[in-house]
Backbone as CSV, one residue per row, in Angstrom:
resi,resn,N_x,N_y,N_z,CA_x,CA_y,CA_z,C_x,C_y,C_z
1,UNK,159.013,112.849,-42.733,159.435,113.103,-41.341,160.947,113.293,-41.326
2,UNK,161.493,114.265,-40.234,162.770,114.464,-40.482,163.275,113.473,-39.295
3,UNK,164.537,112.926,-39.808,165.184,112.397,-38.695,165.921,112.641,-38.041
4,UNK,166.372,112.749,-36.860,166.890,113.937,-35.720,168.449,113.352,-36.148
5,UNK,169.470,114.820,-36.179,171.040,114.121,-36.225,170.954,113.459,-34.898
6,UNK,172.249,113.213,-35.244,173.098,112.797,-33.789,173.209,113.813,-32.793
7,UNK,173.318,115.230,-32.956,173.154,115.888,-32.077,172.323,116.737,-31.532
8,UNK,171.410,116.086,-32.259,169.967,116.230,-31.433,168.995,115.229,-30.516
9,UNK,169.891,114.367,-30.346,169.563,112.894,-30.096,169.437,112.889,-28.649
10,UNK,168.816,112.644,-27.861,168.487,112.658,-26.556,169.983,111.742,-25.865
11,UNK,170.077,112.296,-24.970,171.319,111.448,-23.946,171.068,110.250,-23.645
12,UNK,172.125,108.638,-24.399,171.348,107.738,-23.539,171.556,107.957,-22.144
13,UNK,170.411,106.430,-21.934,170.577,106.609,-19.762,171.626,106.248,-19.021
14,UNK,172.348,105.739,-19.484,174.072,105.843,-18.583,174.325,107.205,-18.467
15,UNK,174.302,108.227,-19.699,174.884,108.934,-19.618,173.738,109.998,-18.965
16,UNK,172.636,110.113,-19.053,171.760,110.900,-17.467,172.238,110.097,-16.446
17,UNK,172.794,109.184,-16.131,172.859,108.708,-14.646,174.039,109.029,-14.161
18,UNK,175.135,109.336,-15.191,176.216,109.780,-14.867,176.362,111.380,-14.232
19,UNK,175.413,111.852,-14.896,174.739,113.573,-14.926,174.365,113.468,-13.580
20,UNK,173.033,112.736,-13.190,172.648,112.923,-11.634,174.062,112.680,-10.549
21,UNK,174.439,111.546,-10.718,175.462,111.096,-9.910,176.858,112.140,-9.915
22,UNK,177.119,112.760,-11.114,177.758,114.138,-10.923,177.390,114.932,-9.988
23,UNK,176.138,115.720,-10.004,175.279,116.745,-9.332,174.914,116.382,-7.886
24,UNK,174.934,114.895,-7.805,174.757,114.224,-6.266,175.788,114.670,-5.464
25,UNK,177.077,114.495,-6.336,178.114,114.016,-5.546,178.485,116.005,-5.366
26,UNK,178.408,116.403,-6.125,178.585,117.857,-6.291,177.847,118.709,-4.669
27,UNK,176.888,118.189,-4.799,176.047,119.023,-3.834,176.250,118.382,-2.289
28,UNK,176.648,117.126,-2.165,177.047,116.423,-1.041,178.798,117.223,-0.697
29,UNK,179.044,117.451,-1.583,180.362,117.757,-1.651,180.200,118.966,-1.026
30,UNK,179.933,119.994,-1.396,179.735,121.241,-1.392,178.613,121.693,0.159
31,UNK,177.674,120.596,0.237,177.334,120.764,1.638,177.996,120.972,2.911
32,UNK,179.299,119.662,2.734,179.234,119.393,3.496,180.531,119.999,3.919
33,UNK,181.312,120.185,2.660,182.519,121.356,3.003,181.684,122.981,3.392
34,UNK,180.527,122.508,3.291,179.868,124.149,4.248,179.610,124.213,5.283
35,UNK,179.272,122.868,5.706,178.875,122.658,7.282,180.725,122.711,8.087
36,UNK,181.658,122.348,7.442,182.679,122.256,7.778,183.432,123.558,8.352
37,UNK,182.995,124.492,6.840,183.631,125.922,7.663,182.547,126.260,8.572
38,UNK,181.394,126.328,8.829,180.666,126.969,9.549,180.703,126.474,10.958
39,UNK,181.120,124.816,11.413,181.764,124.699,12.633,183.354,125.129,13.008
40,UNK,183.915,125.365,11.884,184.923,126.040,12.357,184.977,127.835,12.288
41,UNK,183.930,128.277,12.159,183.361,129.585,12.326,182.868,129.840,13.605
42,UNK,182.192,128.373,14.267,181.592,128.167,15.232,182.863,128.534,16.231
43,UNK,183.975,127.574,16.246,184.907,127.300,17.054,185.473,129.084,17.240
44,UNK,185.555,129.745,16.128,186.425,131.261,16.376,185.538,132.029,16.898
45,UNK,183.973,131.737,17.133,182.878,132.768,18.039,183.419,131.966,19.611
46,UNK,183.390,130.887,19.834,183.697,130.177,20.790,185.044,130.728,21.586
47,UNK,186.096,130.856,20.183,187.663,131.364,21.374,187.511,132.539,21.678
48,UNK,186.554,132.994,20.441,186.409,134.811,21.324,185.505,134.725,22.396
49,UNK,184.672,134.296,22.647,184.018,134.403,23.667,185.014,133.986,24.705
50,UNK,185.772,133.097,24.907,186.326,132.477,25.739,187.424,133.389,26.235
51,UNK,188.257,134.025,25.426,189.061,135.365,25.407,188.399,136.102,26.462
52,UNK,187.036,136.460,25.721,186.453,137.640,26.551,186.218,137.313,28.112
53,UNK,185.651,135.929,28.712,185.913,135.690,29.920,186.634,135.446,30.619
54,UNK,187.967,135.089,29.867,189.304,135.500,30.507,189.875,137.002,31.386
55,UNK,189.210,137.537,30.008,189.217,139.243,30.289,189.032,139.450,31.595
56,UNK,187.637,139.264,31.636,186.439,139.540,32.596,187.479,139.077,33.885
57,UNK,187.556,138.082,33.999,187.880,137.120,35.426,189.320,137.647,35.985
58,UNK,190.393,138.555,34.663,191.348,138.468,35.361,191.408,140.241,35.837
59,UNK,190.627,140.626,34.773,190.475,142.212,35.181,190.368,142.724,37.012
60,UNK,190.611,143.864,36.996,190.760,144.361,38.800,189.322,144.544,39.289
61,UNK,189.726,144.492,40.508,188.429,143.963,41.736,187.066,145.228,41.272
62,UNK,186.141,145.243,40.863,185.431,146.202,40.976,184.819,146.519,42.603
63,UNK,184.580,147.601,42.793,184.220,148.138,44.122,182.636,148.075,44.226
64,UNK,182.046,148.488,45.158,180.576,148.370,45.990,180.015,148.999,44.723
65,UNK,180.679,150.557,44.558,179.625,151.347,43.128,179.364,150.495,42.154
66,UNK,180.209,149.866,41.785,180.061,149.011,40.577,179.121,147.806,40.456
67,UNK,178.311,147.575,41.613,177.979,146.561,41.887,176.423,146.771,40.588
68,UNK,175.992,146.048,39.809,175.002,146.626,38.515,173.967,146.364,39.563
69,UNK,172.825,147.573,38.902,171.510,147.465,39.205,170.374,146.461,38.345
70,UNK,170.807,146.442,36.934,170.095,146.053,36.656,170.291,145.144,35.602
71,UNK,169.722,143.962,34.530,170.559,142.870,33.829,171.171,143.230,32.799
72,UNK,170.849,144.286,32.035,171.859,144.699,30.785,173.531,145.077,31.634
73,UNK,173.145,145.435,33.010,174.608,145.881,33.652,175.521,144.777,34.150
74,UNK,174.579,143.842,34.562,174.829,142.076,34.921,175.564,141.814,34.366
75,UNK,174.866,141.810,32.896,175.425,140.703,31.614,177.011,140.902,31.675
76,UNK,176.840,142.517,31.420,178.211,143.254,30.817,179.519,143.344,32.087
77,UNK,178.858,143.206,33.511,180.280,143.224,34.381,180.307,141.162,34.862
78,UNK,179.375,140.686,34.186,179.656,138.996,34.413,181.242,138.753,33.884
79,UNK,181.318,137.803,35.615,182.554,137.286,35.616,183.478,138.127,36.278
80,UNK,183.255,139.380,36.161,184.089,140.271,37.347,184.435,139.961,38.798
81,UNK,185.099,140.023,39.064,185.440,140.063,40.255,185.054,141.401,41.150
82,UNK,184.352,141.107,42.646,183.978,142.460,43.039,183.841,142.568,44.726
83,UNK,184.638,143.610,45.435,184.550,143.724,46.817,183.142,144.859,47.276
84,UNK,182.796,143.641,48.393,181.434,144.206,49.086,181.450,143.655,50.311
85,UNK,180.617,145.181,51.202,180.386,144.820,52.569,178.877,144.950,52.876
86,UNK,178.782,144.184,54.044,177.029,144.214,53.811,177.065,143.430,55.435
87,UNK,175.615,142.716,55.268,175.106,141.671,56.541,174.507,140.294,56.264
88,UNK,175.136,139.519,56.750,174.260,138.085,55.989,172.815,137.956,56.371
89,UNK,172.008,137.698,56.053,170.668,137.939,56.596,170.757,135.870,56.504
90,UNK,171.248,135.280,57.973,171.522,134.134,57.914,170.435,133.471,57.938
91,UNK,169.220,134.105,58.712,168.036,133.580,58.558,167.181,132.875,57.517
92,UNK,167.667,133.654,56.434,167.380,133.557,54.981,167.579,132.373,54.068
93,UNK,168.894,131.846,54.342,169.436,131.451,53.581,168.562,129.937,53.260
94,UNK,169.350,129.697,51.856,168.663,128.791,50.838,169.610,127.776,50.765
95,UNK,169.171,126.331,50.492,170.003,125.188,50.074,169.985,124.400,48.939
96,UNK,170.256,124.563,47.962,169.914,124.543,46.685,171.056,123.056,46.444
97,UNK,169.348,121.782,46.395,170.095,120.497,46.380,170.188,119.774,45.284
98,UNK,170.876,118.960,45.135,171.531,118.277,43.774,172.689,118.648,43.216
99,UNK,173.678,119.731,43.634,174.376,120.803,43.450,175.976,119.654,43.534
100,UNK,176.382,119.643,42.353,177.733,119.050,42.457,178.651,119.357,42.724
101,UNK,180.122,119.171,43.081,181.283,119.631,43.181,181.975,118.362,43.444
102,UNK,183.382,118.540,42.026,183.671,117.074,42.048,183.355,115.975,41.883
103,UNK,181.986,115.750,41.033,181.162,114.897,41.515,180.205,114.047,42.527
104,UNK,180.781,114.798,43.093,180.103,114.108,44.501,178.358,115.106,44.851
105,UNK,177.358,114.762,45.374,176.078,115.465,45.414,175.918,116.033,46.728
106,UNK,175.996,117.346,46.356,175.357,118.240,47.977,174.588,119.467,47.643
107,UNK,174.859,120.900,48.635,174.130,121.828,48.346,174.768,122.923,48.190
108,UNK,174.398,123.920,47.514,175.089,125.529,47.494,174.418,125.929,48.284
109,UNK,174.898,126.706,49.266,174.536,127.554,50.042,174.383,129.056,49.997
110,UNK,173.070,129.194,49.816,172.691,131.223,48.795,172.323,131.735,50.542
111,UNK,172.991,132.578,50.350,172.674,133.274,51.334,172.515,134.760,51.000
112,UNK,171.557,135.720,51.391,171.017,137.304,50.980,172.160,137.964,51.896
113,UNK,172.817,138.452,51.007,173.846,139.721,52.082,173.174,140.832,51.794
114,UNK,172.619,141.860,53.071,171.991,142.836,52.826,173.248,144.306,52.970
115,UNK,173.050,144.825,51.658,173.988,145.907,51.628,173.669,147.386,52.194
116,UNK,174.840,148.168,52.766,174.505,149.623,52.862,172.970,149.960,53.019
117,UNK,172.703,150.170,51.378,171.641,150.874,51.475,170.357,150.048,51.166
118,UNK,170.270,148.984,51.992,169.370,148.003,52.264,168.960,147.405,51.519
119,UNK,169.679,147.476,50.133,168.980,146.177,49.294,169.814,145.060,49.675
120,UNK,169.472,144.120,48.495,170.233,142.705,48.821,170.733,142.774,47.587
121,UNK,171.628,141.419,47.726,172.244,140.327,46.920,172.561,138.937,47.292
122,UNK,171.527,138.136,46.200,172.486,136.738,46.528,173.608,136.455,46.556
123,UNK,174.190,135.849,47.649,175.789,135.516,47.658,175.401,133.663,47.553
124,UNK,176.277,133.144,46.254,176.397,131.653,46.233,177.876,130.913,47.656
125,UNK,177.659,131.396,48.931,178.977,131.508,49.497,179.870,130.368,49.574
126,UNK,178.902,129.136,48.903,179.886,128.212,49.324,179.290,126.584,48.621
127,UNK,179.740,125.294,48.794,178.977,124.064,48.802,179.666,123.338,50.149
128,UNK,178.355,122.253,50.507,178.422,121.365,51.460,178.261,119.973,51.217
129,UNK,178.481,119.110,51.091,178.379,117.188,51.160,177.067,117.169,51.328
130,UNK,176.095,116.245,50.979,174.654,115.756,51.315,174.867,114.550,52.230
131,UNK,174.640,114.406,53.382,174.258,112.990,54.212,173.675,112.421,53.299
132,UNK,174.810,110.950,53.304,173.924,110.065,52.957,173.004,109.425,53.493
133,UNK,172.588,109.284,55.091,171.817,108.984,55.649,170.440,109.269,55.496
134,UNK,170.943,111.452,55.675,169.749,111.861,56.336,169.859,112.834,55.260
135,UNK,168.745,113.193,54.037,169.418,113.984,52.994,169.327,115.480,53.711
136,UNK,168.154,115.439,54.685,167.598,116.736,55.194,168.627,117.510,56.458
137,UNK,169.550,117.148,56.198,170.539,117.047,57.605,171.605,118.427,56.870
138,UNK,171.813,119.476,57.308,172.900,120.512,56.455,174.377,120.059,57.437
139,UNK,175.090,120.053,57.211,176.864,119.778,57.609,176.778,120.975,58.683
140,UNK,177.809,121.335,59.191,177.954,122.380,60.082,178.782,123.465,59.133
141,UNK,178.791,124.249,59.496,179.574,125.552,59.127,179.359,127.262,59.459
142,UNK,180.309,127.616,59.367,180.306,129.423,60.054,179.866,130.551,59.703
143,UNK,179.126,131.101,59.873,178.515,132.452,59.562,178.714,133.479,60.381
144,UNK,179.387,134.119,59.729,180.311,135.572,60.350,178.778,136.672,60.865
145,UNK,179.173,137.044,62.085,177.947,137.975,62.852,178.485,139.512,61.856
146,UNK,177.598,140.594,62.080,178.140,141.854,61.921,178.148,141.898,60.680
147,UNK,179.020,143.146,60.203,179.222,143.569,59.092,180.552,142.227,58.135
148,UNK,180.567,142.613,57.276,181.668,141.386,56.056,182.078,141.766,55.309
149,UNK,183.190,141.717,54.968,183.519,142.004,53.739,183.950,140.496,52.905
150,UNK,182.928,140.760,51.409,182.764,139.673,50.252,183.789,139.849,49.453
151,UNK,184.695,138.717,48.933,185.214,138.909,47.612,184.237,137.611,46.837
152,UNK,183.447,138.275,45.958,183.190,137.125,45.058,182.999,137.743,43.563
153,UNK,182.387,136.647,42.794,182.526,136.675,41.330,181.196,136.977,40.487
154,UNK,181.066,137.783,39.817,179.911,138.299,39.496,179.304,136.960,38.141
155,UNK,177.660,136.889,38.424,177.391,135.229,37.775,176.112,135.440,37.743
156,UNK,175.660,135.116,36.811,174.205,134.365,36.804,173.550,134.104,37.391
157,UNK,172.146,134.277,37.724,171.244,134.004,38.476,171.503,132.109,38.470
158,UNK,171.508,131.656,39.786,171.566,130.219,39.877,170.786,129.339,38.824
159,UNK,171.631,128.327,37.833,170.756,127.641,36.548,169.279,126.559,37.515
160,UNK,168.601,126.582,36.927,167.055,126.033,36.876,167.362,124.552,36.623
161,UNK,167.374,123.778,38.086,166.793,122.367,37.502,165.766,121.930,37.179
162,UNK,165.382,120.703,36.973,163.996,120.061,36.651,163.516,119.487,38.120
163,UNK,162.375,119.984,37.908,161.695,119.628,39.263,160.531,118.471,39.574
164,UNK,160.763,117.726,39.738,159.179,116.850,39.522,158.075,117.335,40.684
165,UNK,157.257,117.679,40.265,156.167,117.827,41.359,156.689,119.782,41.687
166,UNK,155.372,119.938,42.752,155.631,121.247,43.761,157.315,121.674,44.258
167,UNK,157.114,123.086,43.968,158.973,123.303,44.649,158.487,122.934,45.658
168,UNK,159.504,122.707,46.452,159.720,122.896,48.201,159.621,124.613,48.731
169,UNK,159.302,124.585,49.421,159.338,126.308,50.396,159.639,126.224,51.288
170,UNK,160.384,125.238,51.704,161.610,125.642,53.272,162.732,125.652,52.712
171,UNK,164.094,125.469,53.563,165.454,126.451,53.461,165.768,125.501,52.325
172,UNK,165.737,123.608,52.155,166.070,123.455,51.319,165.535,122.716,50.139
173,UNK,165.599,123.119,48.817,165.063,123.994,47.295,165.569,123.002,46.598
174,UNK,164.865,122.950,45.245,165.296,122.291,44.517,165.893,124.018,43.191
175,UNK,165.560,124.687,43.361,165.640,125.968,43.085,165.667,127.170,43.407
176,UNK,166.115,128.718,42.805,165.980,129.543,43.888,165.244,130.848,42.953
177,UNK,163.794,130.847,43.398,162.807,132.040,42.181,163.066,132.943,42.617
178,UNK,163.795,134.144,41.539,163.948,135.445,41.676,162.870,136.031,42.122
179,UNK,161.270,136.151,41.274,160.380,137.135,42.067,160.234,136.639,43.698
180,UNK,160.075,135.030,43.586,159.696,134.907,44.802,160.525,135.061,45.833
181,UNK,162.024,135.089,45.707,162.395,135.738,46.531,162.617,137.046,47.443
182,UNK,162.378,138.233,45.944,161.917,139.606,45.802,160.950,139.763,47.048
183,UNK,159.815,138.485,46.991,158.680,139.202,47.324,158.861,138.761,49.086
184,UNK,159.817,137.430,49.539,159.560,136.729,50.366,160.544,138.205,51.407
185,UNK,161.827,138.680,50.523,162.866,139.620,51.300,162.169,140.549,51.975
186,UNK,161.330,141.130,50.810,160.744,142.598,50.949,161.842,143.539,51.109
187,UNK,162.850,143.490,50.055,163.763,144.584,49.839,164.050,144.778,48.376
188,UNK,165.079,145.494,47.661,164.959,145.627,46.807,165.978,144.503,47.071
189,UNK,166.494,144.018,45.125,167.145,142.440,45.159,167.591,143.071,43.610
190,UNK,169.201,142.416,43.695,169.792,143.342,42.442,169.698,141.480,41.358
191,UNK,169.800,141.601,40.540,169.290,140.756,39.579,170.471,139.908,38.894
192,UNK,171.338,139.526,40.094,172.172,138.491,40.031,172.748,137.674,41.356
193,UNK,173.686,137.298,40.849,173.983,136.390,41.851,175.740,136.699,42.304
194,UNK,176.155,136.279,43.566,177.706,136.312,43.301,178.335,135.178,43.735
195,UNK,179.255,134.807,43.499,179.686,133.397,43.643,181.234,133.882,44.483
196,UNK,181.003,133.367,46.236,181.964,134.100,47.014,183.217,133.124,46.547
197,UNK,184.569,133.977,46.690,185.693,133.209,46.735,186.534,133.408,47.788
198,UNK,187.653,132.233,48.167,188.162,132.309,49.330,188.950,133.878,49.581
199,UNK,188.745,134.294,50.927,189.309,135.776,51.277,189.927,134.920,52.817
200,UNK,190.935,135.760,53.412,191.087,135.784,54.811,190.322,135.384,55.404
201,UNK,190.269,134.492,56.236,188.955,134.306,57.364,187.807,133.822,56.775
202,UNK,187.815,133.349,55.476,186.595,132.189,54.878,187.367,130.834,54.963
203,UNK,188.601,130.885,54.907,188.664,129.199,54.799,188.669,128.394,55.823
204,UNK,187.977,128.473,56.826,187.868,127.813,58.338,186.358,127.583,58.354
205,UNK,185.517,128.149,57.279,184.097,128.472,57.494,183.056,127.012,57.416
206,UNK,184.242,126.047,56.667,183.114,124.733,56.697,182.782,124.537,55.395
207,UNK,182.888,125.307,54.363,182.432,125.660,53.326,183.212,125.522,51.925
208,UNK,183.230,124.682,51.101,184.241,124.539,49.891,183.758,125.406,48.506
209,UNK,184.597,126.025,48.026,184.504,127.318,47.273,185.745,126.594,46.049
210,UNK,185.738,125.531,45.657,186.222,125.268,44.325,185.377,125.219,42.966
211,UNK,185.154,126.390,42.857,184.034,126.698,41.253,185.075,126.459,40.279
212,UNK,184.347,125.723,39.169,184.845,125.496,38.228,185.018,126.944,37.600
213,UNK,186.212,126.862,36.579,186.241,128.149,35.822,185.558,127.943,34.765
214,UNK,184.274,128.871,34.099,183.571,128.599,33.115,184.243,128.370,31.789
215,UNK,183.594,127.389,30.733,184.486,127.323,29.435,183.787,126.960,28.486
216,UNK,184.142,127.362,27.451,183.004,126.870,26.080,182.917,125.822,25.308
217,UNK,183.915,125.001,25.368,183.891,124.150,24.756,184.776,124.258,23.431
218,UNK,185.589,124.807,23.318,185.628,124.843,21.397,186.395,123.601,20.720
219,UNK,186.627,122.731,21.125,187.598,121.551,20.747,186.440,120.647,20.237
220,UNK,184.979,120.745,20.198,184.123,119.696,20.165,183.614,120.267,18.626
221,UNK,183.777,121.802,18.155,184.011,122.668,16.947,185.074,121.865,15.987
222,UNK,186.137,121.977,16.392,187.271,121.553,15.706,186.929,120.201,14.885
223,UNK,186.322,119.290,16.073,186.087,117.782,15.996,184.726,117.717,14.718
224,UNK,184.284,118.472,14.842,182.816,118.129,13.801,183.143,118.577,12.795
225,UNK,183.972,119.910,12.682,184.599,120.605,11.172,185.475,119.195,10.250
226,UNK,186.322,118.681,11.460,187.295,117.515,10.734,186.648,116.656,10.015
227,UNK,185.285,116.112,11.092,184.136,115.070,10.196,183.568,115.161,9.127
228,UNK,182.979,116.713,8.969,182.437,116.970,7.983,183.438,117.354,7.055
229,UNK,184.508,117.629,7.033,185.961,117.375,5.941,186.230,116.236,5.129
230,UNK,186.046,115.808,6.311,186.376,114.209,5.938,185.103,113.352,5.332
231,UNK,184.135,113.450,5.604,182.901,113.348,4.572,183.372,114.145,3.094
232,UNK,183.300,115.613,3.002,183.489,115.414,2.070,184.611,115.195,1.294
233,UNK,185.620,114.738,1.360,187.258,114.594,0.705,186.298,112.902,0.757
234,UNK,186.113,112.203,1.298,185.517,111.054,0.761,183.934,110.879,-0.058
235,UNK,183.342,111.631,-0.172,182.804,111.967,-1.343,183.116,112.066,-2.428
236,UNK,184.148,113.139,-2.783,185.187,113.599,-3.792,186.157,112.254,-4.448
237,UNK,186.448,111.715,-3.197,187.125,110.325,-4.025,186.285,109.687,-4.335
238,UNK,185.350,108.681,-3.800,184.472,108.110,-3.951,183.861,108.327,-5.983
239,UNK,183.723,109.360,-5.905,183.156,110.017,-7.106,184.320,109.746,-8.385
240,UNK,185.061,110.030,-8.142,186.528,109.994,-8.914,186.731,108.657,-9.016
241,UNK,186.917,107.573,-7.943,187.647,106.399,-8.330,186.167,105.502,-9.135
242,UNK,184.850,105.736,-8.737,184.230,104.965,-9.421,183.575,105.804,-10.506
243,UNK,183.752,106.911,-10.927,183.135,107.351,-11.729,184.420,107.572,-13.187
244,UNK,185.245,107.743,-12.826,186.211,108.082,-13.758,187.780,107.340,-13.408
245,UNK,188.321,106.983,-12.315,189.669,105.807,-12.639,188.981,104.903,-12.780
246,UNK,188.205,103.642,-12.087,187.592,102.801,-12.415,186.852,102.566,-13.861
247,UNK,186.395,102.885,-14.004,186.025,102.783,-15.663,186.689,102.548,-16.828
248,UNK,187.798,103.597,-16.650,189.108,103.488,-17.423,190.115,102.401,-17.215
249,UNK,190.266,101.594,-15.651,190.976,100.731,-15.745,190.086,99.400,-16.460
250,UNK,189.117,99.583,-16.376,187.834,98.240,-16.946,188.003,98.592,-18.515
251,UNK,188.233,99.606,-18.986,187.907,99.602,-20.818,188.869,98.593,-21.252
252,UNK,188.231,98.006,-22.191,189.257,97.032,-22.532,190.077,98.002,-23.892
253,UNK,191.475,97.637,-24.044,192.550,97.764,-24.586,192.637,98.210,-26.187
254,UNK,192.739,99.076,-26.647,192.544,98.962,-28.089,193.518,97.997,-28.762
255,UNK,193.035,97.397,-30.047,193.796,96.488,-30.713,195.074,97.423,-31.670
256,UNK,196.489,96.512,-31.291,197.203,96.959,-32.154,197.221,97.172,-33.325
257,UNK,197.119,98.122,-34.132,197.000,98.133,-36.361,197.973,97.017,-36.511
């Protein structure tokens, strides 16, 4: 039988455990400096986006033509700013409750401005306080007779709360359904929303119009890139001081000749 050299000799098991614990630390390492750039990849989709609604919000008033028909046109003039004249169809209007501002709990007030050529649009024109008494009780406030002219902000169909149970179907909603409104108008209904801002002769109306300016967040990017940095740069030491300084300060000393 032949007997295997020395360098054919299988690795003792310190030295496979040293091997895994290399490759551990390697791949923890390497994870996690990936998750690191990829939230800070996150954060530069974030400032551009954020750029771009800057754009949007500070760009000039678009006019009545401009107003989109349909949601690919939505998407692309969201956040615009845009002048329109029309009729409030006050009858209509919706109270959409749970609706914050400041913290405090009340309602947006959607009201259908019917335009020119007889379609509509939701106008978000305003928020009101909720009685604490009486939740069903609306505040007072003014609704201009006749024709109007809107300055508001081009937005999203109103976000979807959670509803427990049956919507409501009087004026005030825990939500506001596009078809079903479609179907309740019986006009045509352009497939957004506008969020009015103060003009001449709205700020007496009863009605508070402090919308937050939308924002993305990117500082919460920054914060998770640092963590996962910092995971791995402590990995990396971790690996180093007990795998290789530590060891070396433990060998004991060679003897002087």
């Amino acid at each position: 039988m032949t007997t295997p050299t020395s360098s054919q000799a299988p690795a003792s098991p310190s030295a496979r455990g040293r091997i895994w614990i290399f490759v551990g630390a390697l791949l923890l390492s390497a994870a996690t400096a990936r998750l690191g750039w990829w939230q800070l990849d996150r954060a530069a989709q974030k400032e551009a986006l954020q750029a771009a609604i800057e754009a949007q919000t500070s760009a000039s008033v678009l006019g009545a033509e401009s107003l989109p028909v349909d949601e690919a046109g939505a998407e692309k003039e969201r956040f615009r700013r845009i002048q329109l004249s029309g009729r409030w169809l006050a009858d209509r209007t919706v109270y959409l409750e749970n609706r914050q501002m400041h913290g405090h709990p009340g309602f947006f007030v959607m009201t259908p401005l019917q335009l020119p050529d007889g379609g509509v649009v939701w106008v978000q024109r305003g928020w009101l306080p909720r009685d604490q008494v009486d939740r069903t009780r609306i505040p007072p406030y003014r609704t201009e007779a006749g024709e109007v002219q809107v300055l508001g902000r081009l937005m999203a169909w109103p976000s979807r709360l959670t509803s427990l149970g049956a919507e409501a179907s009087g004026p005030i909603r825990q939500n506001l359904d596009f078809a079903e409104e479609a179907a309740r108008l019986q006009r045509t209904q352009r497939p957004l929303a506008i969020a009015e801002l103060d003009r001449p002769g709205s700020a007496d109306d009863g009605l508070l119009r402090d919308w937050p300016m939308p924002a993305v967040d990117v500082h919460k990017h920054y914060g998770y890139a640092a963590q996962w940095f910092a995971l791995c740069a402590l990995t990396a030491g971790l690996y180093v001081w007990f795998q290789i300084i530590r060891p070396r300060r433990r060998r004991p000393a060679e003897p002087v000749a």
